[in-house]
C-alpha positions as a printed Julia matrix, in Angstrom:
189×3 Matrix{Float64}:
 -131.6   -33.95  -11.13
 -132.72  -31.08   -8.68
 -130.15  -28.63   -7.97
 -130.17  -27.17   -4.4
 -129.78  -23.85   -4.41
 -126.15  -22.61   -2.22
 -128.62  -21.0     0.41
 -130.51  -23.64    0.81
 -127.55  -26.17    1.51
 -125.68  -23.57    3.59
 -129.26  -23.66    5.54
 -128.91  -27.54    5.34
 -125.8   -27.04    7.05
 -127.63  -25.19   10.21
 -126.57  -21.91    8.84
 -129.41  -19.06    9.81
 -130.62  -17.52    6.41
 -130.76  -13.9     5.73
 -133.84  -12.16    7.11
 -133.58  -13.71   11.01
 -133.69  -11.32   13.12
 -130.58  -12.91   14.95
 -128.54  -11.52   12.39
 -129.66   -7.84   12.49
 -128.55   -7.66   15.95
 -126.07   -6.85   17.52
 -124.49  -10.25   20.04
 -123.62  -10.21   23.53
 -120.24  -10.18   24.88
 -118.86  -12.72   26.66
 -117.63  -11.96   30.53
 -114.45  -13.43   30.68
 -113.03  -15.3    32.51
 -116.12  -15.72   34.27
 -118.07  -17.05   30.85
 -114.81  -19.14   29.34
 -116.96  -22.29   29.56
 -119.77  -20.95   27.38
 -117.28  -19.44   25.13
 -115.5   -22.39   24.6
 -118.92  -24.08   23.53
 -119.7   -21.6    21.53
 -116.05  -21.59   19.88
 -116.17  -25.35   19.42
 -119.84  -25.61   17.93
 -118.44  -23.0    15.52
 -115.34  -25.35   14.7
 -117.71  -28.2    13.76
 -119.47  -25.96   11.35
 -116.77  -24.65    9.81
 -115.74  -28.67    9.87
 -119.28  -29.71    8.09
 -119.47  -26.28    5.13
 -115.77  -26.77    4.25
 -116.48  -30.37    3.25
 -119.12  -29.38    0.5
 -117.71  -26.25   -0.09
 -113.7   -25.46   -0.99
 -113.03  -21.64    0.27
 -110.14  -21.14   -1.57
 -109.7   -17.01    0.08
 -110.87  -18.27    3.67
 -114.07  -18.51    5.24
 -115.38  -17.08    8.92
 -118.13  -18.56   10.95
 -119.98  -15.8    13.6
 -122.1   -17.09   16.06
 -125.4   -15.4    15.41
 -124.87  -17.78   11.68
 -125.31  -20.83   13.92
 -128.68  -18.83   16.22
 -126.33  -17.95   18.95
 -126.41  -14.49   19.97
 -122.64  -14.25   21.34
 -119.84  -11.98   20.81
 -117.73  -14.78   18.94
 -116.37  -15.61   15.38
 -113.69  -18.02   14.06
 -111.91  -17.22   10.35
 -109.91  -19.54    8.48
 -107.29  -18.2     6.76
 -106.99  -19.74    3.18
 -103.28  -21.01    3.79
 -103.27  -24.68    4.44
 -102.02  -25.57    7.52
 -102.7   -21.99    9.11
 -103.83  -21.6    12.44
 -107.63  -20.27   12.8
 -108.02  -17.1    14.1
 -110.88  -16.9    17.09
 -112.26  -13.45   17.66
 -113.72  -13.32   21.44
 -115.52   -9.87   22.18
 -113.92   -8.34   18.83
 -113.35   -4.69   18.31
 -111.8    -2.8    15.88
 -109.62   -0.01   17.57
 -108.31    1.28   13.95
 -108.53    0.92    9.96
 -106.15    2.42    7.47
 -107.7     4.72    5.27
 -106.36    2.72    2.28
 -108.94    0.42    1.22
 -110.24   -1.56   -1.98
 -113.2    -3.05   -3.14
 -113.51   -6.98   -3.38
 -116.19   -9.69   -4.14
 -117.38  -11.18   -1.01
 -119.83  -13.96   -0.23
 -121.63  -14.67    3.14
 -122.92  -17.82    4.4
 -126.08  -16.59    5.21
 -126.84  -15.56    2.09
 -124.77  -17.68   -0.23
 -126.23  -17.69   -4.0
 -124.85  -13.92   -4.27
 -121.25  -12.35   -4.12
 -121.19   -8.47   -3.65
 -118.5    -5.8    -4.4
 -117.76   -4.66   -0.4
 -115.24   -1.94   -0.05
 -113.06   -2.62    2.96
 -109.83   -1.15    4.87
 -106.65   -2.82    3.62
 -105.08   -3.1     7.73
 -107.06   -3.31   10.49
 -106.15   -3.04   13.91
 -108.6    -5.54   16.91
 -108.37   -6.0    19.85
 -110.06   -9.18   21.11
 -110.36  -11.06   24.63
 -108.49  -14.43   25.65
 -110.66  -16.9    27.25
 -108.93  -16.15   30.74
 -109.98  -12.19   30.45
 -106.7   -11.04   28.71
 -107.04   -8.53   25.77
 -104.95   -8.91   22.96
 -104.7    -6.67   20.09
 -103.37   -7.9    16.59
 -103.23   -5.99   13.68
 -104.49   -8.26   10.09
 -104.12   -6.83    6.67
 -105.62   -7.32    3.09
 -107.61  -10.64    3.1
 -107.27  -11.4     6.5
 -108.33   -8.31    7.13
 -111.35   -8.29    4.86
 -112.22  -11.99    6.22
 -111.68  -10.43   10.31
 -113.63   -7.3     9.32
 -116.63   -9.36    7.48
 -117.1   -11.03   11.0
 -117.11   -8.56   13.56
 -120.01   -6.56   11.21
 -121.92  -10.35   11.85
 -121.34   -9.58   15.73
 -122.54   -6.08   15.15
 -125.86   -7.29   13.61
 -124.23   -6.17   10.15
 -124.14   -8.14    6.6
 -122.27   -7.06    3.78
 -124.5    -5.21    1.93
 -124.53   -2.43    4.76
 -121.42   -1.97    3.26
 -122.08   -1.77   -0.27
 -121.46    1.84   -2.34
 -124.99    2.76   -3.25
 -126.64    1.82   -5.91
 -124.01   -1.56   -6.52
 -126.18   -4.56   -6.28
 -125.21   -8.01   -5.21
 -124.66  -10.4    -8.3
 -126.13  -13.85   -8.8
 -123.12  -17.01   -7.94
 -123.88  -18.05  -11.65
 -122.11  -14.68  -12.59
 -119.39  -14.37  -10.04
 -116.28  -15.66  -11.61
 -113.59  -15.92   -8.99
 -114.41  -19.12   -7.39
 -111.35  -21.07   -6.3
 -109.03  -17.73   -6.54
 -107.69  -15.9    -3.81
 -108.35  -12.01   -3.92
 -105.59  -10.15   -5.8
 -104.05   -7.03   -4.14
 -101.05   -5.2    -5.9
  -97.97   -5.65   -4.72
């Protein structure tokens, strides 16, 4: 039996694969209200990929679409949080306004790039401020994994992966290796 390699079924999945230049730059914000309608296309196409990964794929900490992973060069992301039942979060013309300076270092993965998980230091509370469909900002402050998951997004709208992010000379290691699959990330009480 040929096994398919977690890129290539993420790319299956109409995921854009690391190394398009989509990714490496930086997506437009939405004018809002004026743009809601395109937003809310862009927000739904990334629902029904979200819809389509999670079934061959369980994301037991989460998982966050961006809009330049589905080759659309917009200023949007949606994260799941890895609660059942939780509401997802949709980040419209995302900024971050302020990170604490407490911060840990935790295996991530990326769509776009999915048969390696890398050791990404990140702020433990992050404060964003995003943009309602109708023009309203909102600013909400997420901490630990949500903030990790919020974070990993916005970098995709800033034409950012997670390796930017990486401590020199830490390398990305194979899935094969990465042993934390179907755990949530631990943070001390």
């Amino acid at each position: 039996m040929i096994q398919v390699r977690p890129s290539e079924q993420m790319r299956g999945l109409g995921v854009v694969q690391q190394g398009d230049p989509i990714l490496a730059a930086p997506a437009q914000s939405f004018d809002l209200p004026a743009e809601r309608e395109a937003a809310e296309q862009v927000i739904e196409k990334l629902f029904s990929s979200m819809e389509r990964i999670g079934q061959v794929h369980p994301f037991a900490k989460g998982m966050g679409i961006a809009a330049p992973q589905v080759g659309i060069s917009r200023a949007v992301a949606v994260v799941q949080p890895p609660a059942p039942g939780t509401p997802a979060i949709i980040l419209l013309n995302p900024r971050i306004t302020d990170s604490s300076n407490d911060a840990d270092e935790q295996y991530e993965g990326c769509l776009s790039f999915f048969d390696v998980r890398g050791l990404v230091p990140r702020p433990l509370r992050i404060t964003v401020e995003t943009t309602t469909p109708e023009g309203q900002l909102v600013t909400t402050v997420y901490e630990r994994g949500l903030a990790r998951l919020v974070h990993h997004e916005i970098d995709h709208l800033d034409g950012l992966l997670y390796t930017a992010r990486m401590r020199t000379g830490v390398i990305p290691i194979p899935v094969e290796q990465y042993r934390q699959t179907g755990r949530s990330w631990a943070y001390e009480q």
